[in-house]
N, C-alpha and C positions, 0 to 999 in steps of 0.2 A: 424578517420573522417577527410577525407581534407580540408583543409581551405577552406570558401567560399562554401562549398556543404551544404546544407538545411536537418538537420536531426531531425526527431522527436521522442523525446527516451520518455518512459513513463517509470516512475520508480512508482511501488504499492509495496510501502512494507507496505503490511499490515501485520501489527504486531498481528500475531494470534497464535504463539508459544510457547509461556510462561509456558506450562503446557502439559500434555501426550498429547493434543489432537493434536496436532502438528506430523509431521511428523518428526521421530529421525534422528540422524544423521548418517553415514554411519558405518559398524562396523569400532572400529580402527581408523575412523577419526579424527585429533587431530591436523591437520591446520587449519589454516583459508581459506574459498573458495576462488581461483584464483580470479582477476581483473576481474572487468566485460571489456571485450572488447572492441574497438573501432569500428565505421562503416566508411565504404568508400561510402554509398550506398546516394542516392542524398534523401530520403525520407521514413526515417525506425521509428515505432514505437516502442520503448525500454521497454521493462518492467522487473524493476527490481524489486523483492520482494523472498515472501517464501512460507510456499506452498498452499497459500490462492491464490497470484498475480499469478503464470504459470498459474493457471484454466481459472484467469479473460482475461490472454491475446490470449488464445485461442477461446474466446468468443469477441475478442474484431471485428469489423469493420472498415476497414483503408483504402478504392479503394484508388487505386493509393500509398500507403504505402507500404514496408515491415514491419510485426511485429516479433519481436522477442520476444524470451522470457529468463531468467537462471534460474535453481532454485540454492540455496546454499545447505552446506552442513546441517547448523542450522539455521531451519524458525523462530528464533525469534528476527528480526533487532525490533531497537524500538527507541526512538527517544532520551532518556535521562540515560538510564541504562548502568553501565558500561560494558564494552567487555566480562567479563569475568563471570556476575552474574548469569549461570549457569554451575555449577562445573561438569566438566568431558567432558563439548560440545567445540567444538573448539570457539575461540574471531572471533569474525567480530562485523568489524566497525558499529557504528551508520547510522543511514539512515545520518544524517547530514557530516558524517564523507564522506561516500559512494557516498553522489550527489558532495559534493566538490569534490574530487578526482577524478572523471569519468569528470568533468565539466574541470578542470587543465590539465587531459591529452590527453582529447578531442575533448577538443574545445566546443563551446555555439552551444546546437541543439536547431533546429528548435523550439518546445514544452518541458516540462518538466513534469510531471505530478506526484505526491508524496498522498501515502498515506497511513497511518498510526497511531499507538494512541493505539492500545488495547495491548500489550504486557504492555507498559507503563502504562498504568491503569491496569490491573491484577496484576503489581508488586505493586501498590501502592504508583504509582512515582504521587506527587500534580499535576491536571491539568497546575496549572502556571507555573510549571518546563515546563511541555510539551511545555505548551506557547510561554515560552523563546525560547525555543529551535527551534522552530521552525519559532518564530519572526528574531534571530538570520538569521536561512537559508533563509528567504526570501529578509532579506534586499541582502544578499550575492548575490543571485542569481539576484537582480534588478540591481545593482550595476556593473552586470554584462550585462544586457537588457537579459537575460532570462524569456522567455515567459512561467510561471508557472501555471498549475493547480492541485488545491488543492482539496483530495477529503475527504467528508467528514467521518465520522467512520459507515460503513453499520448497519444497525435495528438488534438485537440481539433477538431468539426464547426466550419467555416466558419459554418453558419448559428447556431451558438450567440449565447453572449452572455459566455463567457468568453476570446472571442480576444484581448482588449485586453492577455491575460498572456502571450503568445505566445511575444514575444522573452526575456524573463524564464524562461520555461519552456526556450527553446532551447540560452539559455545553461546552466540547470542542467544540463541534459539532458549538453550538451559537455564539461563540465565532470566533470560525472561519468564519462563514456566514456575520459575523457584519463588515466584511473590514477591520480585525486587518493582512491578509497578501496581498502581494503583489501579484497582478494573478487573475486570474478567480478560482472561486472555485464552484467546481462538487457537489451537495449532491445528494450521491446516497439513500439518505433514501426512496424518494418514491418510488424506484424500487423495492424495497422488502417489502416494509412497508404493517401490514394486515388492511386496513381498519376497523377493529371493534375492533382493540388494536392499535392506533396509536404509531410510533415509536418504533415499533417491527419487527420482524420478521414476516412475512404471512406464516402462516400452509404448504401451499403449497412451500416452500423452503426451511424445515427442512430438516436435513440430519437426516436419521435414519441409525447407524453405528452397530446394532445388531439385533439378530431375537426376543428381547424384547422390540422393540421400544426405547431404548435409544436415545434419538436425544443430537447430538453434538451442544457444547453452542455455538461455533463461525461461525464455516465454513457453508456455503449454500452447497443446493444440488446443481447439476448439471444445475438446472430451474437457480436457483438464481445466478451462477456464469454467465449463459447467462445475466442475467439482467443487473450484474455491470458492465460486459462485453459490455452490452448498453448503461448501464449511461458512459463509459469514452467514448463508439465512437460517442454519442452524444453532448458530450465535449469536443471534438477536434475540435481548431479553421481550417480551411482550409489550404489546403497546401499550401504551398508559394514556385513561382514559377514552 
């Protein structure tokens, strides 16, 4: 990115790979994914994530934006687990590790956008770990006048198998809402949220991933990635310049 050009990079690492339902990694793969790249482009939405975030940036809305999107090799960035805490997937950095390093070699864009949380509660990492972690990256990124939004952990289907994180997720969620970070913060819950089970998933955004109805605990269907995809382009401040 050149100095002085206006760039707005969305980074969604939604941490939703902690477990099969994720997408594996390549056969044989056993590095870490490439650098996310720099931009020259005077007005680009970035999204960086796994492979929950490419869906959401394909649904994202930006006139006057380029979006981009990477996927990695291993969808499960998270915000306090170590690099290596799934044996045999290649290490990649923390999301924390990941916006410093793209921010150092790139330069301060335009918006930021971060989000993430559920890898780190399926492992069983203390919300307050989260906390830190991410109290830590926002002073970072003010300190730097990084214009940050924060999104919050999307509504999980009832018939999943990850409702056991529930309250863990509620509290982050509260937590985050209450001005504990620096930025605007996104809740995307009402875009998927079902009206007659508040702070869930809506029926109508289950993925069903077999011909026996199975629905996947994390990911939305195709409706629902439209949705998040709406809550972040309705949470993008205006471009500048």
């Amino acid at each position: 990115m050149r100095k002085g050009f206006a760039v707005t990079w969305v980074v969604l690492v939604s941490l939703v790979g902690v477990v099969a339902a994720c997408t594996p990694p390549p056969s044989g793969s056993g590095t870490p994914p490439a650098d996310v790249p720099c931009s020259d482009s005077d007005h680009v939405v970035r999204v960086h994530g796994d492979s929950l975030a490419f869906h959401i940036a394909r649904a994202i809305d930006a006139p006057g934006r380029t979006v981009m999107d990477r996927t990695t090799a291993r969808a499960s960035l998270s915000f306090d687990l170590p690099e290596n805490a799934e044996l045999g997937l290649p290490a990649v950095s923390s999301i924390v590790g990941t916006v410093r390093d793209w921010v150092d070699r790139c330069g301060v864009p335009e918006v930021l956008v971060i989000q993430g949380g559920i890898n780190d509660l399926a492992s069983s990492v203390p919300v307050t770990d989260i906390e830190a972690a991410v109290s830590g990256l926002s002073d970072w990124l003010e300190a730097r006048d990084v214009t940050t939004v924060w999104m919050t952990i999307h509504p999980l289907p009832t018939a999943g198998t990850y409702m056991w994180v529930q309250p863990a997720r509620q509290a982050y969620n509260e937590w985050l809402k209450a001005g504990n970070v620096h930025g605007i913060v996104a809740d995307c819950v009402p875009y998927l949220e079902d009206p007659a089970h508040p702070d869930t998933m809506a029926p109508a955004y289950w993925w069903q991933v077999d011909i026996w109805g199975t629905i996947e605990g994390v990911h939305p269907n195709q409706a629902g990635y439209d949705q998040l995809g709406r809550c972040i382009s309705d949470a993008l401040p205006p471009t500048v310049g």
